[in-house]
C-alpha positions as CSV (number, residue, x, y, z in Angstrom):
1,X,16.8,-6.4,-4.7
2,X,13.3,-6.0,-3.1
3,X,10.8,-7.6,-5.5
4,X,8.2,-10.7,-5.4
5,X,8.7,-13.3,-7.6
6,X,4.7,-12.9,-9.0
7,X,6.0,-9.0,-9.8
8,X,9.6,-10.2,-11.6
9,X,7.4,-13.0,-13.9
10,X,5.5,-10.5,-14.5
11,X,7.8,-7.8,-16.0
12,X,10.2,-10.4,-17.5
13,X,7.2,-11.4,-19.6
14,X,6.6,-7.6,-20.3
15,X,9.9,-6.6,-21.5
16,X,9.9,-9.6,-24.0
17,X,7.5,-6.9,-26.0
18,X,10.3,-4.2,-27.3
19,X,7.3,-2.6,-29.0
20,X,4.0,-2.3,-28.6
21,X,0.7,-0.1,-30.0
22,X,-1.2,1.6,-27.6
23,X,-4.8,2.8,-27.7
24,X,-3.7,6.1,-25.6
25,X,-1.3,7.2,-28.8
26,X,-2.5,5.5,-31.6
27,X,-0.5,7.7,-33.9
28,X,3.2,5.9,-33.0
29,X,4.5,2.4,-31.8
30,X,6.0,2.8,-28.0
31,X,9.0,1.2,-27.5
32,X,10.2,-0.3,-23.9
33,X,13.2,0.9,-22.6
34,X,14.8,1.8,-18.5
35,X,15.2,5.1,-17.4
36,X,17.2,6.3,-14.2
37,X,15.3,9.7,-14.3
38,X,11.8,10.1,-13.0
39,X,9.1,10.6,-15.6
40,X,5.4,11.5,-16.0
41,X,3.2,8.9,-16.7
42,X,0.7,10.1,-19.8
43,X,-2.1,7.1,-18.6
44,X,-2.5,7.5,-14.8
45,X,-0.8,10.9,-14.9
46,X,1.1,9.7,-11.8
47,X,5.3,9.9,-11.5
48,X,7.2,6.7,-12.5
49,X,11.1,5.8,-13.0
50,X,12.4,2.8,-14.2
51,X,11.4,0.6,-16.9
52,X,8.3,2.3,-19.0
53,X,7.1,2.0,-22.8
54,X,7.7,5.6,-24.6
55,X,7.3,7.1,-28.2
56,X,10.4,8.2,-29.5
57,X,8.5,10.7,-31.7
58,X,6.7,12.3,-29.0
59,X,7.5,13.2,-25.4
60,X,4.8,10.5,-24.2
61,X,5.6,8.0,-21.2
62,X,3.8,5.0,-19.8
63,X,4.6,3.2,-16.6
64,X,4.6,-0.7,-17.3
65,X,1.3,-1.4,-15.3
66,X,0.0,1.7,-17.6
67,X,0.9,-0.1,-20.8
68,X,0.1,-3.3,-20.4
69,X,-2.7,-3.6,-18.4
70,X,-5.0,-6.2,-17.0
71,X,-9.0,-5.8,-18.1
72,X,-10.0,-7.0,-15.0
73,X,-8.1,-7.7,-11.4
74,X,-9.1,-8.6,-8.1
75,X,-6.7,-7.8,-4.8
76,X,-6.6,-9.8,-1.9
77,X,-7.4,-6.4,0.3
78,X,-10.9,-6.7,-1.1
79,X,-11.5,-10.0,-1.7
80,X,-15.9,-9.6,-2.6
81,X,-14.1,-6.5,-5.4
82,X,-14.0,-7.6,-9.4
83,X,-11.8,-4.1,-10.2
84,X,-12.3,-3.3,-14.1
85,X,-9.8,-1.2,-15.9
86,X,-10.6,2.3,-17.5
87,X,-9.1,5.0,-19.3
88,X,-10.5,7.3,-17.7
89,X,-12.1,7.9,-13.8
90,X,-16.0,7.1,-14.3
91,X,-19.0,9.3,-13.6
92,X,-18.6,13.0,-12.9
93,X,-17.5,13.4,-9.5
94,X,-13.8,13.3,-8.5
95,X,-12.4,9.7,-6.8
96,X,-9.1,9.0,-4.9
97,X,-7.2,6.1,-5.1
98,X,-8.0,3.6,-2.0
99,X,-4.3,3.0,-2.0
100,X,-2.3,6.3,-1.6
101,X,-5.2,8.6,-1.1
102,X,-4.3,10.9,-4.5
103,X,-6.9,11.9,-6.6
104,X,-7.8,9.5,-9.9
105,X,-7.0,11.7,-13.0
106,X,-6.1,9.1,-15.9
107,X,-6.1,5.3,-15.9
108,X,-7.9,3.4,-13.2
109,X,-9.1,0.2,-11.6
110,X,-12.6,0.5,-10.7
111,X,-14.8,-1.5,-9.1
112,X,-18.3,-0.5,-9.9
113,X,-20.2,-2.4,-6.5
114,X,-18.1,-1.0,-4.3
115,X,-16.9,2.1,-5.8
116,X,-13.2,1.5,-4.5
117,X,-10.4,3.4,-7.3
118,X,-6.8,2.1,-7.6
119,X,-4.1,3.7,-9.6
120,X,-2.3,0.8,-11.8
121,X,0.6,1.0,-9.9
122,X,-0.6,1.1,-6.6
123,X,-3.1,-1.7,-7.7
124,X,0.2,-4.1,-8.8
125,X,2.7,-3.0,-5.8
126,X,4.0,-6.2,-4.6
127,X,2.5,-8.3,-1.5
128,X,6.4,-8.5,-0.3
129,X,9.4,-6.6,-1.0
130,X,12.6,-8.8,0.2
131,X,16.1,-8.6,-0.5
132,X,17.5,-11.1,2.2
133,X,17.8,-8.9,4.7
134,X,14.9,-6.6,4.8
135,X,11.7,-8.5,4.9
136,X,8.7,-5.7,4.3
137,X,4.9,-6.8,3.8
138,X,2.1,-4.4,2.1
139,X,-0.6,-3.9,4.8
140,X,-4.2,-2.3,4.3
141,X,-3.5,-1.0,8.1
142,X,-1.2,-0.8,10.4
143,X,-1.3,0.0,13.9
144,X,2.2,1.9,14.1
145,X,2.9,5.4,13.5
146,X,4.3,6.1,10.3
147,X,8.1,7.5,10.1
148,X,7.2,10.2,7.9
149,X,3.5,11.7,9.0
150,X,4.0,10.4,12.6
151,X,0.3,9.0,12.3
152,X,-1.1,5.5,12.6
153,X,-3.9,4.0,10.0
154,X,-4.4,6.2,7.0
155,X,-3.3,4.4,3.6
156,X,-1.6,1.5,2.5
157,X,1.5,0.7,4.3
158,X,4.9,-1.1,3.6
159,X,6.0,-2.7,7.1
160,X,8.9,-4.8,7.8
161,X,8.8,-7.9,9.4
162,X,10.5,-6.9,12.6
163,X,8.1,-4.3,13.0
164,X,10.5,-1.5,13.4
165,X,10.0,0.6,9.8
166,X,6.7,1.2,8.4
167,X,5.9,4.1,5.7
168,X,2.5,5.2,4.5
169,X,1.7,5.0,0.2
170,X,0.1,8.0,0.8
171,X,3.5,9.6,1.9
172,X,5.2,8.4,-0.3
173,X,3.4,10.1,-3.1
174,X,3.7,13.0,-1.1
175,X,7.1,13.2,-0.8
176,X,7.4,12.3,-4.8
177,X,4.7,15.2,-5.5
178,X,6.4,17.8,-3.0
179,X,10.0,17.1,-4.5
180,X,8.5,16.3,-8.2
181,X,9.7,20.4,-9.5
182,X,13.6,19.4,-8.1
183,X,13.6,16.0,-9.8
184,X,12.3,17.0,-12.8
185,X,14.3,19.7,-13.6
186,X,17.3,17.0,-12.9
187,X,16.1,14.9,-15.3
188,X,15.5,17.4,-18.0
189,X,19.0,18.8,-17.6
190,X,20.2,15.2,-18.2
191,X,22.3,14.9,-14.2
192,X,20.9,12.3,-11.8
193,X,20.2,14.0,-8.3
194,X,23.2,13.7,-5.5
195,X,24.1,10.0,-4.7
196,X,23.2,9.1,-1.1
197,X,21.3,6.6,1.3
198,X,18.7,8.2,2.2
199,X,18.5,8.6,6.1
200,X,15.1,8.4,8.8
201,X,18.1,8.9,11.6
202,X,16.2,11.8,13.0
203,X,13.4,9.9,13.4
204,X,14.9,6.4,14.6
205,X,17.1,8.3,17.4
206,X,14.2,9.6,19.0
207,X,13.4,5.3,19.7
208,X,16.8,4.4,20.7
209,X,18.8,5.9,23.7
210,X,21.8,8.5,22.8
211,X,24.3,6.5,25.0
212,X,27.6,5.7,23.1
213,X,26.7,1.7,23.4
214,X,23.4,2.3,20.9
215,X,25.4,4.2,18.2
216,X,26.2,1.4,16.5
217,X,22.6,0.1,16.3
218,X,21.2,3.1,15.6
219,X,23.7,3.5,12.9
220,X,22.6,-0.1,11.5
221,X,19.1,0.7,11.9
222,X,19.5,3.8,10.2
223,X,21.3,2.1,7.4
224,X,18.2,-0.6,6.8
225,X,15.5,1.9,7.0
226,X,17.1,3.7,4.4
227,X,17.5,1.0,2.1
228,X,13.9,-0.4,3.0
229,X,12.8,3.4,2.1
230,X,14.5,3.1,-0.9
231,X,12.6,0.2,-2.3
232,X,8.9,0.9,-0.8
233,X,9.6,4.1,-3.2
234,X,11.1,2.9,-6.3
235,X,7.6,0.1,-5.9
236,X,5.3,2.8,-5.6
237,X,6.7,4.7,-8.4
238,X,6.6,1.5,-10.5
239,X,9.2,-0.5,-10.7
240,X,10.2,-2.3,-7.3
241,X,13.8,-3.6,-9.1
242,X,15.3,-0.1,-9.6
243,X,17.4,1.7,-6.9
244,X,17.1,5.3,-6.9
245,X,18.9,6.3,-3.6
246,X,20.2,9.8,-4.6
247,X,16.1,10.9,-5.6
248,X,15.1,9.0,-2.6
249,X,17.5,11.1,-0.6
250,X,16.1,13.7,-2.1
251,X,12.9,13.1,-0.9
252,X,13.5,12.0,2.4
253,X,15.4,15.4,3.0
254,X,12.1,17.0,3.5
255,X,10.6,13.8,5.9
């Protein structure tokens, strides 16, 4: 699966605590466990899936970065930055992640020089998601368009090596946020979404000719985007080892 080895030391170490107290919900012990259906996250307020700490008492959820977090980091994308961790977004005025561009509304690395804001999760996605086949590096910027707002720059981007996928952060929250009412609702009735890889072929036949000698690449291109899709998502949403193709077809349905 797509995963660094820094982020997959990281969470075995994690999951070695079953239980924890938390400063958030004082009033119960949260308990680790993995979940295949989408969840809220109670510290950064932002959507996660996968493996999380939750009170069994209380319908309370915390994404793993949320839980366990680090007083202080630092991130190679701003290397003169000492980011500080907070419960809550300082001062009075409202901040945005530098990552995906949504607004700061619960937990949050700060960096008081520079003012820069970074959800947890967005804060730990991994340098490099790899799975043998599909080779995809986190970029501050990126020259190419993005295959789901067509534009170049903007946020954070996931890129793959052969330079032929890239995907904004910021779209991918999107997506999640547009298609959150659907997915939720799944959830709560206890049925995972439709099963399915989720598709860019729209987008990818528009770079390819339509002769009958470029189906099969297209087809194959198609096939890698999707699973490199797959895994950007499941990273930004908080856990980068979970496959989630029938939500991720969800939301790519509306790219």
């Amino acid at each position: 699966m797509y995963s660094s080895n820094k982020y997959q030391k990281t969470t075995n170490t994690s999951m070695k605590n079953s239980e924890i107290s938390h400063f958030s919900h004082p009033k119960h012990k949260l308990s680790f466990e993995y979940s295949q259906f989408p969840f809220k996250c109670d510290g950064c307020k932002e959507v996660g899936i996968g493996s999380r700490y939750k009170c069994s008492t209380c319908d309370f959820d915390l994404h793993m970065h949320c839980a366990i977090p680090s007083p202080s980091i630092f991130h190679p994308f701003y290397p003169k930055c000492s980011f500080q961790f907070f419960s809550r977004p300082p001062g009075d005025t409202p901040r945005y992640c530098n990552a995906c561009e949504k607004g700061i509304l619960g937990f949050v690395y700060h960096c008081t020089e520079c003012g820069f804001d970074l959800h947890p999760c967005c804060a730990k996605l991994p340098m490099v998601l790899d799975d043998g086949e599909v080779k995809l590096n986190l970029y501050r910027k990126v020259s190419s368009a993005c295959h789901r707002c067509g534009r170049k720059g903007r946020s954070w981007s996931y890129r793959s090596a052969c330079k032929s996928y890239n995907l904004h952060v910021a779209c991918v929250r999107e997506m999640v946020v547009e298609s959150w009412p659907e997915i939720h609702m799944g959830s709560k009735k206890g049925r995972r979404l439709e099963n399915g890889i989720p598709s860019l072929k729209n987008t990818l036949q528009s770079s390819h000719g339509s002769s009958r000698s470029s189906k099969g690449k297209v087809r194959k291109c198609c096939e890698m985007a999707g699973m490199a899709v797959q895994f950007v998502v499941s990273a930004v949403l908080g856990d980068p080892t979970v496959l989630i193709g029938g939500i991720v077809g969800s939301l790519m349905s509306r790219a």
